[in-house]
C-alpha positions as CSV (number, residue, x, y, z in Angstrom):
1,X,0.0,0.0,0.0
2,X,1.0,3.6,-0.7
3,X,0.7,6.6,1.8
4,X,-1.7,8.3,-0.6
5,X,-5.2,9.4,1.0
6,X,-7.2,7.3,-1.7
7,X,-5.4,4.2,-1.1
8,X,-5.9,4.6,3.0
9,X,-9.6,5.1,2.0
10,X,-10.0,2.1,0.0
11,X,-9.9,-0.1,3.2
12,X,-12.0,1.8,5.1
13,X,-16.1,1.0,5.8
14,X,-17.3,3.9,7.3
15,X,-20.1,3.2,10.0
16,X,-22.4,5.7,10.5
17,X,-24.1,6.8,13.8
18,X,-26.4,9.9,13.3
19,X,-26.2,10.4,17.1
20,X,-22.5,11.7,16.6
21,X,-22.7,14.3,13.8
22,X,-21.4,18.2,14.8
23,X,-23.9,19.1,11.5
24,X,-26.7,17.6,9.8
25,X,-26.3,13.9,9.0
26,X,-26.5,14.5,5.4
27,X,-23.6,16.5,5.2
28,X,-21.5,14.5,7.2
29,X,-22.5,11.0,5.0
30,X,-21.0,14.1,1.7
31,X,-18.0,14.7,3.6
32,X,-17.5,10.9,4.6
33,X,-18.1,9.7,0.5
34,X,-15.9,12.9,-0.4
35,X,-12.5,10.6,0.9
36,X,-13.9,7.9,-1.4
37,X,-14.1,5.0,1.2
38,X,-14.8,1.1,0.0
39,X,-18.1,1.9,1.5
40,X,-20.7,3.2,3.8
41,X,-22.6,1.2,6.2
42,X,-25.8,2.5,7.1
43,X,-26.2,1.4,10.8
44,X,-29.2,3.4,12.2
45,X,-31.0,0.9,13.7
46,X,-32.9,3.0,16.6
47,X,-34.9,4.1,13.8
48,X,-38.2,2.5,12.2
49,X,-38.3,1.0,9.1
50,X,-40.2,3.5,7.5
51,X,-37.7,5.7,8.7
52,X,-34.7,4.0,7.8
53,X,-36.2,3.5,4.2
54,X,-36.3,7.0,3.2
55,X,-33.2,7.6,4.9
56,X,-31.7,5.4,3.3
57,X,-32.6,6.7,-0.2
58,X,-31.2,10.0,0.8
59,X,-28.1,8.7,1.8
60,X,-28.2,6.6,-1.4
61,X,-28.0,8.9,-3.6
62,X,-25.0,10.8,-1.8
63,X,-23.0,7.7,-2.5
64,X,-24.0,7.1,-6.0
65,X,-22.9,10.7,-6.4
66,X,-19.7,9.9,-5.1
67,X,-19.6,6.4,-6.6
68,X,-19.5,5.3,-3.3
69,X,-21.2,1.6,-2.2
70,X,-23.9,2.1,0.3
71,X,-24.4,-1.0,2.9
72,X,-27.8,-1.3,5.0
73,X,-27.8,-2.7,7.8
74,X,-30.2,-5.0,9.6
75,X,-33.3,-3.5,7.5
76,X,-33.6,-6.1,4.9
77,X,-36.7,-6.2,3.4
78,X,-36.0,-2.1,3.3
79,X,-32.7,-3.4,1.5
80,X,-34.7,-5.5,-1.0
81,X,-37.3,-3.1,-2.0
82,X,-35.0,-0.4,-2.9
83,X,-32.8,-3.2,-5.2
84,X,-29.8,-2.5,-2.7
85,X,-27.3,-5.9,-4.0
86,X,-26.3,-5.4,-0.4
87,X,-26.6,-6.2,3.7
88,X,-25.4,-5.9,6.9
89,X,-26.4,-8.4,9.6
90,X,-26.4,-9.5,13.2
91,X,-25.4,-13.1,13.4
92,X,-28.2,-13.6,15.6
93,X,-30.6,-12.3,12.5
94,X,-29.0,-14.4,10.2
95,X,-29.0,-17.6,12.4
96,X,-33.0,-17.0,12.6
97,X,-33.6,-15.7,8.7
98,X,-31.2,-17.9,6.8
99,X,-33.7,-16.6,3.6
100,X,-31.9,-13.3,4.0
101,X,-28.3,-14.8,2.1
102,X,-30.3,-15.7,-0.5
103,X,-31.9,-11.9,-1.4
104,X,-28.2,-10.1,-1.9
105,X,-25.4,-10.4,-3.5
106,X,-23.2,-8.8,-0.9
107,X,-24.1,-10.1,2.8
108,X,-21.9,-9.1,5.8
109,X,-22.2,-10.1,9.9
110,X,-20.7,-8.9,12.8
111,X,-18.6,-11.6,14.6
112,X,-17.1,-11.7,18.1
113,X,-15.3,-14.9,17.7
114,X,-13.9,-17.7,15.7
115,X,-16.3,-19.9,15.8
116,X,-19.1,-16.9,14.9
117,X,-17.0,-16.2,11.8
118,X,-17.0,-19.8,10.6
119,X,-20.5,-19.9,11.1
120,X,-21.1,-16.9,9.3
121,X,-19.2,-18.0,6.5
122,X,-21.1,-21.2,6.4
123,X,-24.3,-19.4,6.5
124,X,-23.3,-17.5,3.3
125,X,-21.8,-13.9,4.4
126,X,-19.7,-12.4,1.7
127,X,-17.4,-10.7,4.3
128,X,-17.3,-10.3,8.3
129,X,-17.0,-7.5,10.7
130,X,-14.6,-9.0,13.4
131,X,-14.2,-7.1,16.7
132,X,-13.5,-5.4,18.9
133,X,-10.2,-5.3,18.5
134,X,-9.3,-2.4,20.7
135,X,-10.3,-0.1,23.5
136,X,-13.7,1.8,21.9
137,X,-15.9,4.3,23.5
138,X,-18.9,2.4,21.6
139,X,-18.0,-0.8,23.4
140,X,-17.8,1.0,27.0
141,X,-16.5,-1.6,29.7
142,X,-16.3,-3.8,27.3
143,X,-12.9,-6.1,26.9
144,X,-10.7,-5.6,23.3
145,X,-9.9,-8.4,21.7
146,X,-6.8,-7.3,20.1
147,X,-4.9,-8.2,17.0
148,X,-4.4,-12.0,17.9
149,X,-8.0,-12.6,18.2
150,X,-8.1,-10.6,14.5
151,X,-5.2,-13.1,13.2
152,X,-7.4,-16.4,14.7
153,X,-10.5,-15.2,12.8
154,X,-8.5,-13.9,9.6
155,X,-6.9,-17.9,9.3
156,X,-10.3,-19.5,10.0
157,X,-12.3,-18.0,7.2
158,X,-12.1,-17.9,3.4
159,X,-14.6,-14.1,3.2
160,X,-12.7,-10.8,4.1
161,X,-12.5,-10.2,7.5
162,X,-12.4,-5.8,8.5
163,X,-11.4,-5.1,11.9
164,X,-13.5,-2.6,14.1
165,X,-13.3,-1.3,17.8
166,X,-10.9,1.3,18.2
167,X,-9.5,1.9,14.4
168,X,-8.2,5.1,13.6
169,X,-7.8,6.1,9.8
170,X,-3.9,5.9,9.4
171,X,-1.7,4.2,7.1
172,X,-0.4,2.4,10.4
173,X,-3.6,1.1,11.6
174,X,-4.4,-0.2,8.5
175,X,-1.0,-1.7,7.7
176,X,-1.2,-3.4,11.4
177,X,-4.9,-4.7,10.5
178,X,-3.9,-5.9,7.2
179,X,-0.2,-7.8,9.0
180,X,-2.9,-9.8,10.8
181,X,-4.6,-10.4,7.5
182,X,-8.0,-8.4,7.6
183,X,-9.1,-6.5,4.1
184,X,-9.4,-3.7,6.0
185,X,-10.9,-1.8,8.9
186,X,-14.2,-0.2,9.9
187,X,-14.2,3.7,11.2
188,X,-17.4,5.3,13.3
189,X,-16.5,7.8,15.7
190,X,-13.9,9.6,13.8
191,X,-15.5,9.1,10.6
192,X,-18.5,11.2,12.1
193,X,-16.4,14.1,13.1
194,X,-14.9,14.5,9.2
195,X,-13.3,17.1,8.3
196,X,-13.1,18.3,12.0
197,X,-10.8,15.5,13.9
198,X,-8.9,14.3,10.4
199,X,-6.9,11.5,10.8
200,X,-3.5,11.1,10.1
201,X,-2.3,9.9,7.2
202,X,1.0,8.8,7.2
């Protein structure tokens, strides 16, 4: 990898959280799509799905402006009906709708161990969200991981495996995620704040 800002982008999934915008959401997801990441996932799951729908197509066509793949996340049937190829899913939800893998080309679960990745693998996800790995203020009390856990998961699975909990979007985060063998790494606190806290990029 090169230390320029497009190829550090490349390997990051932004993860959005409305909750942590400085201005209106909208303009955060244009500033986010503006450093060209592999893609946004859409994770507001407090709202309804009526909600989440038309946000959705909002944020849609942000990232189609930008050429920039847009994820949903847990909203399926929201997913399906606006011909998104792609999902993001809770194990749990894929354990109990096993349909869902079927309906996208792109399906991707959160994991929290080895034997969660495998199964997610086997249930047909397309890629894995393993974590997390470090320290997080999203994940207060809770215990990281760390990169050994990210290198057991990486070896057990044949799907890209992105790192989140306590990524930052350097060059040396990424490098260190990808050393353990992940694709890449998911950003959600800092990625909110963009342009405000930029991250370093060497």
């Amino acid at each position: 990898m090169t230390d320029n800002t497009e190829d550090i982008y490349s390997r990051v999934i932004a993860v959005t959280d409305r909750h942590l915008c400085g201005r209106p959401f909208l303009e955060q997801i244009e500033q986010i799509c503006s450093r060209r990441p592999r893609a946004v996932l859409l994770r507001e799951k407090d709202l309804t799905e009526e909600e989440y729908g038309r946000l959705l197509t909002q944020v849609r066509e942000v990232c189609d402006a930008y050429h920039v793949f847009c994820i949903p996340h847990t909203f399926a049937d929201v997913a399906s009906e606006q011909g998104v190829p792609a999902i993001h899913v809770p194990l749990p939800v894929l354990r109990e709708q096993r349909h869902i893998a079927g309906q996208f080309r792109y399906m991707g679960a959160s994991v929290h161990s080895v034997p969660e990745a495998v199964e997610a693998e086997r249930l047909g996800a397309s890629y894995v969200l393993a974590g997390h790995i470090f320290a997080t203020a999203c994940k207060p009390g809770g215990v990281p991981r760390g990169t050994g856990f990210l290198r057991e998961v990486c070896a057990a699975v044949d799907i890209p495996v992105y790192a989140i909990g306590g990524m930052q979007g350097t060059l040396a985060c990424i490098e260190r995620m990808r050393a353990a063998g992940a694709a890449g790494i998911c950003i959600m606190s800092e990625c909110m704040h963009w342009p405000d806290r930029l991250p370093l990029v060497t």
